[in-house]
C-alpha positions as a LaTeX table, in Angstrom:
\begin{tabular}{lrrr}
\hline
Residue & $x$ (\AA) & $y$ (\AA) & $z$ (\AA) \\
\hline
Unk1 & 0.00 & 0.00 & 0.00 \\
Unk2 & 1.35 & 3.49 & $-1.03$ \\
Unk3 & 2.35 & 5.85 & 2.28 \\
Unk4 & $-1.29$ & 8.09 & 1.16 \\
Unk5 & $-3.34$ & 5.18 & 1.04 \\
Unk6 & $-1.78$ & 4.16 & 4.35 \\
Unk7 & $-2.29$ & 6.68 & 6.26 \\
Unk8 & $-5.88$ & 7.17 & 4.79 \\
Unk9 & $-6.74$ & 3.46 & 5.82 \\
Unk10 & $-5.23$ & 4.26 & 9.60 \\
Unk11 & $-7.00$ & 7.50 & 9.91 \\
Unk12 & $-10.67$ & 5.71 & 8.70 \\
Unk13 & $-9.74$ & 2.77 & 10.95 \\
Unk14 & $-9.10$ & 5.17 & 13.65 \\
Unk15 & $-12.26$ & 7.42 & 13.19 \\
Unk16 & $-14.11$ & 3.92 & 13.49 \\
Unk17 & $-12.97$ & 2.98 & 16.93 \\
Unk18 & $-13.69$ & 6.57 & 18.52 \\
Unk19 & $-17.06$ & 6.05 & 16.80 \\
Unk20 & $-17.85$ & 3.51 & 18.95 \\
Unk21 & $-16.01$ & 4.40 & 21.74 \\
Unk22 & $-17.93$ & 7.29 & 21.57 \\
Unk23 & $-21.54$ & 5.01 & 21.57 \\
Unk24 & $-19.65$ & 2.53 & 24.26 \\
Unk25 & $-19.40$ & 5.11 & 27.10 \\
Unk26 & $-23.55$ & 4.93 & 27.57 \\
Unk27 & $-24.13$ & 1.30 & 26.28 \\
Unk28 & $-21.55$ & 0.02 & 29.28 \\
Unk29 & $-23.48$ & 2.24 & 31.29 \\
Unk30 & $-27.38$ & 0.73 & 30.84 \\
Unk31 & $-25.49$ & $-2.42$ & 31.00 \\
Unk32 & $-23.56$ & $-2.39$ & 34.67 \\
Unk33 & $-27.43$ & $-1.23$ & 35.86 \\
Unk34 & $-27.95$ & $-4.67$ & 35.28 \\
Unk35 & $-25.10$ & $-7.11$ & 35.25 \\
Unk36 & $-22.36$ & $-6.30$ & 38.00 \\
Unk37 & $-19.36$ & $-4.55$ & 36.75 \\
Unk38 & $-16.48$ & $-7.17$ & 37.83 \\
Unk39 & $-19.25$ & $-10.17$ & 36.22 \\
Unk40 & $-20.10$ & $-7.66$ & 33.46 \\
Unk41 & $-15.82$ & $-7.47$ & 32.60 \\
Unk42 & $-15.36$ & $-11.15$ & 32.90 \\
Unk43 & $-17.99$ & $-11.81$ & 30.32 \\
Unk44 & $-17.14$ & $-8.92$ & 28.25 \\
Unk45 & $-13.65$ & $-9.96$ & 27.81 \\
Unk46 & $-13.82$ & $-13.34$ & 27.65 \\
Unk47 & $-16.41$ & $-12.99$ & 25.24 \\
Unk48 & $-14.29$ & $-11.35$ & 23.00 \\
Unk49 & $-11.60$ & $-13.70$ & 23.40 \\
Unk50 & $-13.73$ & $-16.42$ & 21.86 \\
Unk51 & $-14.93$ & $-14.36$ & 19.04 \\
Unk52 & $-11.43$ & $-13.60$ & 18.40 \\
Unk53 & $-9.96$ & $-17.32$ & 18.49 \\
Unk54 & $-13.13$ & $-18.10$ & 16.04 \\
Unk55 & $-12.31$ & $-16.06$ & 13.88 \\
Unk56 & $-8.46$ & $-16.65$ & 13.92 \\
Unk57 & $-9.49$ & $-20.34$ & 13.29 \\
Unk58 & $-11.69$ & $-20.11$ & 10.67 \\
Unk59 & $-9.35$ & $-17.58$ & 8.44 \\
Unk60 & $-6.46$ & $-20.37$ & 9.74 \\
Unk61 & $-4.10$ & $-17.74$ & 10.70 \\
Unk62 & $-1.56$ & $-19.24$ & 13.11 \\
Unk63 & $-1.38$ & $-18.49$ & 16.76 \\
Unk64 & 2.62 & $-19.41$ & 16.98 \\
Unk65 & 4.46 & $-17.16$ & 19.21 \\
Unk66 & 7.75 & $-17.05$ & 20.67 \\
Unk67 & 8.29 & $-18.06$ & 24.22 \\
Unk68 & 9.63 & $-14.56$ & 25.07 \\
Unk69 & 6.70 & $-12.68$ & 22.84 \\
Unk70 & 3.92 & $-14.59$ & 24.37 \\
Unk71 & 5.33 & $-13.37$ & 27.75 \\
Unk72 & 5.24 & $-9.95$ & 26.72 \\
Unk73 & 1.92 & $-10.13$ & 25.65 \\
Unk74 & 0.84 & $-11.36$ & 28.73 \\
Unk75 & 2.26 & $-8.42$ & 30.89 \\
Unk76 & 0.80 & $-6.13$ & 27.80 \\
Unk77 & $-1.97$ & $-7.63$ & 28.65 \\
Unk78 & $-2.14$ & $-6.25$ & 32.13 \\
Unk79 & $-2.13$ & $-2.87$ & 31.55 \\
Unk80 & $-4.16$ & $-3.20$ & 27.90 \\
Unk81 & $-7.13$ & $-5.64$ & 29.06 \\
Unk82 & $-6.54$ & $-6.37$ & 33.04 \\
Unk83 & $-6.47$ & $-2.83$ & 34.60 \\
Unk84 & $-8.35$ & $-1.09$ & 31.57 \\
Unk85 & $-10.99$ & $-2.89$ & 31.71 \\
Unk86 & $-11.79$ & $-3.50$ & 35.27 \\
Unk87 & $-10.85$ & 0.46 & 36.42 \\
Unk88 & $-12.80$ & 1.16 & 33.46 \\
Unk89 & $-16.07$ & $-0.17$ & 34.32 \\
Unk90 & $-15.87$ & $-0.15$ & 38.31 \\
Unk91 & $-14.85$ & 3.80 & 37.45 \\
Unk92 & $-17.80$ & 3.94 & 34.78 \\
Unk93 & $-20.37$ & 2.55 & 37.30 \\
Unk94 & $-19.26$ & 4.69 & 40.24 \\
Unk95 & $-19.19$ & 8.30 & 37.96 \\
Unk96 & $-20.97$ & 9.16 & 34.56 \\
Unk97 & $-20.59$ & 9.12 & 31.23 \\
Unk98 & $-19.59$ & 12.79 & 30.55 \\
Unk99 & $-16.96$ & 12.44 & 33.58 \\
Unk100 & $-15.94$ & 9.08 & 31.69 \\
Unk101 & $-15.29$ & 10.88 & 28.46 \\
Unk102 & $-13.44$ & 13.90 & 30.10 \\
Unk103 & $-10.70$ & 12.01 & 31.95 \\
Unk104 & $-9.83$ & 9.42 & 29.22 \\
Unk105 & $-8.43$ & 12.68 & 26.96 \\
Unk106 & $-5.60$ & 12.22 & 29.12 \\
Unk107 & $-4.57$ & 9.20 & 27.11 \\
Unk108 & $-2.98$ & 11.03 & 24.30 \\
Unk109 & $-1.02$ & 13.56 & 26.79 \\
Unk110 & $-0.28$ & 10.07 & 29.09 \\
Unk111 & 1.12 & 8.18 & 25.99 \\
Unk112 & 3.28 & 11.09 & 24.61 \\
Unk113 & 4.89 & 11.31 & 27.71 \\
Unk114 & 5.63 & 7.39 & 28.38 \\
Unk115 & 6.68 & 7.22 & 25.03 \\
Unk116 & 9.18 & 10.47 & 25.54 \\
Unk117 & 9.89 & 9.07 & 28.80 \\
Unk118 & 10.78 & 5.74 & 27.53 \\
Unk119 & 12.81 & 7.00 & 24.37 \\
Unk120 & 10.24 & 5.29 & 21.94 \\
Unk121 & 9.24 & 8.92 & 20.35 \\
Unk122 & 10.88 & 12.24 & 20.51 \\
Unk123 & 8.85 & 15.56 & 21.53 \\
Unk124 & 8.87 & 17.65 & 18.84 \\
Unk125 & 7.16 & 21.20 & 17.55 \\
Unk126 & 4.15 & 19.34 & 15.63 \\
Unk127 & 3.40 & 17.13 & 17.92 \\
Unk128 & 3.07 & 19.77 & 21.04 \\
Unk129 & 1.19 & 22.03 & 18.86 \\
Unk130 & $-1.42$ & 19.21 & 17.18 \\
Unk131 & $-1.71$ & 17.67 & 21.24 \\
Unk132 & $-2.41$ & 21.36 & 22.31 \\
Unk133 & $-5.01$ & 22.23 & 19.64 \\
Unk134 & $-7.13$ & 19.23 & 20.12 \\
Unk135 & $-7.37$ & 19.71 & 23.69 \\
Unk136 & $-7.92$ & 23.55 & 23.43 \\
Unk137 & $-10.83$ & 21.84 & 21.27 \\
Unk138 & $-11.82$ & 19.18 & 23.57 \\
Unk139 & $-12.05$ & 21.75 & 26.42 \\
Unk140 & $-14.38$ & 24.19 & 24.45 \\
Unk141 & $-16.81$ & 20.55 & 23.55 \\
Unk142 & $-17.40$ & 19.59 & 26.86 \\
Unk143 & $-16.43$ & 22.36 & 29.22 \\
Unk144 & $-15.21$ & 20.17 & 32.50 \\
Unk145 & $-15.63$ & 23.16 & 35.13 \\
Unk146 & $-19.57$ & 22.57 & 34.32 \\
Unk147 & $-19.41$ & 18.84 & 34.83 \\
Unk148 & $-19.95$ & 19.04 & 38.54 \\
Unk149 & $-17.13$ & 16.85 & 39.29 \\
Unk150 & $-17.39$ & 16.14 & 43.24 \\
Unk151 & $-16.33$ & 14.03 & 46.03 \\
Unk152 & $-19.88$ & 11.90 & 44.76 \\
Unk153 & $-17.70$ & 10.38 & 42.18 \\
Unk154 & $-14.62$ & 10.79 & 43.10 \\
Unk155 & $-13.49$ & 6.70 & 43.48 \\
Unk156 & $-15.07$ & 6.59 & 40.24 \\
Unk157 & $-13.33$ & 9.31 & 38.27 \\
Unk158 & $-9.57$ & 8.11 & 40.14 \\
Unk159 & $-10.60$ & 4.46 & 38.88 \\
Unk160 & $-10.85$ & 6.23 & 34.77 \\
Unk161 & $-7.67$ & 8.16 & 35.41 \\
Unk162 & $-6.19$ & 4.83 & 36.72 \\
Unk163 & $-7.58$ & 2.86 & 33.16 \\
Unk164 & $-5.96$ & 5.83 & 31.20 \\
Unk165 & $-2.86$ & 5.33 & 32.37 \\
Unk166 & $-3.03$ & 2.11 & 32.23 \\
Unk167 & $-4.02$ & 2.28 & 28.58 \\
Unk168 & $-2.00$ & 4.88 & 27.63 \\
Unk169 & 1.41 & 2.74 & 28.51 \\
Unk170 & 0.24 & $-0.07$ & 26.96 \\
Unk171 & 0.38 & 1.78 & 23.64 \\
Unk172 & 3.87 & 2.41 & 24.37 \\
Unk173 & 5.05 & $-0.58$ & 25.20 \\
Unk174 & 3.13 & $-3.17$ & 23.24 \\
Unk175 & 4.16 & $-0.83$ & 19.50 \\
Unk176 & 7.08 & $-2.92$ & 19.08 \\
Unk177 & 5.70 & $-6.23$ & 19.04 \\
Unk178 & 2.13 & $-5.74$ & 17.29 \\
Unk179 & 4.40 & $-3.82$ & 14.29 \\
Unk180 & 6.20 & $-7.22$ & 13.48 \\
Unk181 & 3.25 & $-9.42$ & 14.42 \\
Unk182 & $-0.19$ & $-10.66$ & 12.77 \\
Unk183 & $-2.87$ & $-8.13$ & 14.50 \\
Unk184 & $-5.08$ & $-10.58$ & 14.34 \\
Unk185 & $-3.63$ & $-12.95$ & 15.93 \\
Unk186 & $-1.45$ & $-10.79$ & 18.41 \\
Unk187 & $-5.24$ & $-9.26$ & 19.55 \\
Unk188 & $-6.47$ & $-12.72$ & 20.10 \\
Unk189 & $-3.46$ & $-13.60$ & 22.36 \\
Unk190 & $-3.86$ & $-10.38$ & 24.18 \\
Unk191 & $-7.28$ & $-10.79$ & 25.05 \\
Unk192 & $-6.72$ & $-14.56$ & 26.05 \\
Unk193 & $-4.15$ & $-13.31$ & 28.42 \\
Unk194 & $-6.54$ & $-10.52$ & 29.01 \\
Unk195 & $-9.22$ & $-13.44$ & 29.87 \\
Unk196 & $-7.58$ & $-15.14$ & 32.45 \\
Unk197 & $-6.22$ & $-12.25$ & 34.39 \\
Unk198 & $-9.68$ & $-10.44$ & 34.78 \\
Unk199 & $-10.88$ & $-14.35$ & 35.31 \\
Unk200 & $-9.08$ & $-14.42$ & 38.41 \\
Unk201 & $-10.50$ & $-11.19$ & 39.73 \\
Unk202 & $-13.92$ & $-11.61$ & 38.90 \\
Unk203 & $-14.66$ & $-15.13$ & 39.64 \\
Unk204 & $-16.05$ & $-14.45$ & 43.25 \\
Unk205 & $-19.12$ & $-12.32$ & 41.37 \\
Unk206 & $-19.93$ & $-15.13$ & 38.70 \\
Unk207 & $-21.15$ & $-17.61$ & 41.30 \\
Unk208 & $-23.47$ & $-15.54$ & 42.40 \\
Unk209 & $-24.60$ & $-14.17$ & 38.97 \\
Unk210 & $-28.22$ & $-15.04$ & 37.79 \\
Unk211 & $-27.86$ & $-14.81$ & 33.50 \\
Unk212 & $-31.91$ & $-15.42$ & 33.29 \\
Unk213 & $-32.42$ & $-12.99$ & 35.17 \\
Unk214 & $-30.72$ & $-10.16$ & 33.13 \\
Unk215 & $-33.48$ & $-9.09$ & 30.25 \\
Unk216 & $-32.76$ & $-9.65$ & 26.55 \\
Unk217 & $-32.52$ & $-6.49$ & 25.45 \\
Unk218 & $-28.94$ & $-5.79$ & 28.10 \\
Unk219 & $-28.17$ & $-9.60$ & 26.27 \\
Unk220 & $-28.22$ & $-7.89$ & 22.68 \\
Unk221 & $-26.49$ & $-4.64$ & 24.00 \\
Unk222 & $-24.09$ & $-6.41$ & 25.99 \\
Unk223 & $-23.53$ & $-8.71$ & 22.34 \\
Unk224 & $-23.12$ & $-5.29$ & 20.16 \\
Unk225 & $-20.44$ & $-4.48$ & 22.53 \\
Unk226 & $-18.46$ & $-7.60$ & 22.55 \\
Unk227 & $-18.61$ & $-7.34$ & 19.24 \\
Unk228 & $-18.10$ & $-3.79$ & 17.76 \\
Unk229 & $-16.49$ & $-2.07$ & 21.29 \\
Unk230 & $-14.02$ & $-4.90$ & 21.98 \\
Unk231 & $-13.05$ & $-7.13$ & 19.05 \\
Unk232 & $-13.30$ & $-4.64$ & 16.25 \\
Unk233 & $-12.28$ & $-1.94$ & 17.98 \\
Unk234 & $-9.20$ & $-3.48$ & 19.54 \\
Unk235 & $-8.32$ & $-5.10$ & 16.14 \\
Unk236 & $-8.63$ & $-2.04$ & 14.45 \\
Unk237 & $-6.31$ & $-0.14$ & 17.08 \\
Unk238 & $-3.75$ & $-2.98$ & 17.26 \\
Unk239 & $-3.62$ & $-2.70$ & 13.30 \\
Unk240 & $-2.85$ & 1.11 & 13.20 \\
Unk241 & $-0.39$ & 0.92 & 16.02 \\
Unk242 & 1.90 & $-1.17$ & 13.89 \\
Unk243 & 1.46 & 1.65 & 11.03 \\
Unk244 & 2.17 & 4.93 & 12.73 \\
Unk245 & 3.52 & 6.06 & 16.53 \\
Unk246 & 1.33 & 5.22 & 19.55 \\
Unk247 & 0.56 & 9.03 & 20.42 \\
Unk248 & $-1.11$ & 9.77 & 17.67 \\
Unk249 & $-2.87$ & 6.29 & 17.89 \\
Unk250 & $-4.16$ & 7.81 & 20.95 \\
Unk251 & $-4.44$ & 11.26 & 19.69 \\
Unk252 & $-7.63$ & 10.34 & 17.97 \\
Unk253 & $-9.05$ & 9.86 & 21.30 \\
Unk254 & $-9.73$ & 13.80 & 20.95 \\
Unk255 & $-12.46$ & 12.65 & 18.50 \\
Unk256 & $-14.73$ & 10.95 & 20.82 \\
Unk257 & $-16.64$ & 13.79 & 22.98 \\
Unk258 & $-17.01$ & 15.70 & 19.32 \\
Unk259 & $-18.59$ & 12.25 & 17.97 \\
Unk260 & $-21.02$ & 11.89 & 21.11 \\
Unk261 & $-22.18$ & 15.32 & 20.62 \\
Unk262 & $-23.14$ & 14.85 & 16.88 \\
Unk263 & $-24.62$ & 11.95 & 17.61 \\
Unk264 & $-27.13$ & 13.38 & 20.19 \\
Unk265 & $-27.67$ & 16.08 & 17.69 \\
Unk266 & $-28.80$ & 13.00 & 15.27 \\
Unk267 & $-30.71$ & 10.89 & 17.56 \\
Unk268 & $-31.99$ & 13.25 & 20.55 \\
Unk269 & $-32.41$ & 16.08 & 18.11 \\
Unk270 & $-30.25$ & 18.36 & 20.33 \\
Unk271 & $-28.93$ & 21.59 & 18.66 \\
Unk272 & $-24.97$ & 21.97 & 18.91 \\
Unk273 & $-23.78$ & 25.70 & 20.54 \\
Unk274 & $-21.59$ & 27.42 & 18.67 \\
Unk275 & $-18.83$ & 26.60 & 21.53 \\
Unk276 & $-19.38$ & 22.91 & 20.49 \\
Unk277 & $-18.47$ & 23.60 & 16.98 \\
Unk278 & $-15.66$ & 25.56 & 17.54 \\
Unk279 & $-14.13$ & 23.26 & 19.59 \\
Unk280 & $-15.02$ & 20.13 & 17.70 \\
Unk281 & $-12.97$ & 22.21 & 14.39 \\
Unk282 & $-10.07$ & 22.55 & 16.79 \\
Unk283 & $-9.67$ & 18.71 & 17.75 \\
Unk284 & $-9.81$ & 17.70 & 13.99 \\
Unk285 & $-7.49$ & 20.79 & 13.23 \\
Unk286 & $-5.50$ & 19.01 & 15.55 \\
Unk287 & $-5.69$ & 15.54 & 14.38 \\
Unk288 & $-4.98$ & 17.05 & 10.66 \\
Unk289 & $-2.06$ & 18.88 & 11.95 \\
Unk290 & $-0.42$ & 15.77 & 13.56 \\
Unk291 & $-1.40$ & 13.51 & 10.26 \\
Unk292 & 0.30 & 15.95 & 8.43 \\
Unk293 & 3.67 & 16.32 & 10.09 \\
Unk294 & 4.41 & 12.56 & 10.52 \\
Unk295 & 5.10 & 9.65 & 7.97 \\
Unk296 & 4.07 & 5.72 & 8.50 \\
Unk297 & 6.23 & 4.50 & 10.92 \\
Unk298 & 8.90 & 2.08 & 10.03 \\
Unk299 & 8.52 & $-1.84$ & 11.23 \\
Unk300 & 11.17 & $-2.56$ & 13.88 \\
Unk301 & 13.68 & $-5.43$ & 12.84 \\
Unk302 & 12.85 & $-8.52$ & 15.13 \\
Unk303 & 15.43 & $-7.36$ & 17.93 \\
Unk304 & 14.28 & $-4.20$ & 18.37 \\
Unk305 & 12.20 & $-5.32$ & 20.84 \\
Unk306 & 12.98 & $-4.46$ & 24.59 \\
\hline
\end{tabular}
């Protein structure tokens, strides 16, 4: 594929998973109403897991793995599936939605700095100014001081931070090894790992969990999620990160409270302010800006991995 056609395939992939990020933050929210948010994770992931070996199977794409990679993708794992996920939901369930949204823009300022801070990326002129613009922009969409951010959901907005972190060095660190590796198969290993480690925490909850109980309408939002808000999105984020650097993977992150609020305009009929525009203009200035300035980057040779 030519360098343009690249990096138009990564930026469509990448407008696809903040898409439904963007429609995850208030699905996972009707859904831990209902199911428990440790029994909710366990299924979630493990769901995924499956799909993802299926599918792996079926296209016969092979699962072989070093001894030392499939280590790495277990402790990638960790911080990419284990601590995401479960500070994600127990932070989703104990704040809301808009608080959600507002602290996981710290992933693309998070992952700059681990990958500075690590020596995976250098910090240069475009990137400050195309991090700065999109937050200016995210700022302006949904205006934190009005948030009411308060001690009432305070465990639950320290869990998010906790799951951006989290997330944010597991773009770092994992860029190496999904670059020379089959996404596929490299996502279905993750979220096997990812399986068993939220498995472990979780279990307690499942013993007491009563599936017939749970109405079939949660069943076929909880399946949409599994589906489009964990396998394809992860996929699809695994396959840019081996294309271009993990901050501006994360970057598009910017994209998601600009996406929610046109798609309340669409479906709750609600009117953007002007402030909303402005600010959604600056976070895809921003995203342009940083598309601009960079280049695909390279696939590391086999022992450039640390």
């Amino acid at each position: 594929m030519k360098p343009a056609g690249e990096r138009a395939a990564v930026t469509g992939a990448l407008l696809l998973v903040q898409i439904l990020f963007g429609l995850h933050y208030l699905a996972a929210k009707i859904v831990v109403g209902t199911i428990p948010p440790r029994t909710w994770a366990v299924l979630r992931v493990t769901a995924a897991a499956l799909v993802l070996l299926l599918v792996v199977a079926a296209l016969r794409r092979s699962l072989r793995f070093s001894r030392a990679d499939l280590g790495r993708l277990a402790i990638y794992s960790v911080f990419g599936i284990v601590i995401n996920q479960i500070c994600f939901i127990e932070g989703l369930h104990r704040t809301t939605p808009t608080h959600s949204s507002i602290i996981n823009t710290t992933i693309p300022i998070g992952t700059l700095l681990f990958a500075v801070l690590l020596r995976r990326e250098s910090l240069d002129l475009w990137k400050s100014l195309s991090l700065a613009v999109s937050l200016a922009g995210v700022l302006l969409v949904v205006h934190p001081h009005q948030a009411g951010f308060s001690s009432e959901t305070l465990a639950g907005d320290l869990l998010t931070l906790a799951n951006a972190m989290s997330y944010a060095l597991f773009l770092v660190i994992s860029k190496r090894l999904l670059a020379r590796s089959d996404p596929l198969a490299a996502t279905a290993v993750l979220m096997g790992f990812g399986a068993l480690g939220i498995l472990a925490i979780g279990a307690p909850g499942l013993a007491a969990f009563r599936p017939s109980a749970i109405p079939a309408s949660i069943w076929v939002l909880a399946a949409l999620i599994v589906v489009f808000a964990t396998v394809v999105t992860y996929f699809l984020n695994y396959w840019a990160l081996a294309r271009v650097e993990s901050s501006l993977v994360a970057l598009f992150i910017y994209v998601q409270p600009v996406i929610a609020t046109v798609l309340s305009a669409i479906v709750l009929a609600e009117r953007p302010e002007p402030h909303v525009l402005a600010g959604g203009a600056l976070v895809f200035a921003g995203v342009w800006l940083s598309l601009r300035k960079r280049t695909p980057a390279p696939l590391p040779v086999e022992s450039a991995e640390g």
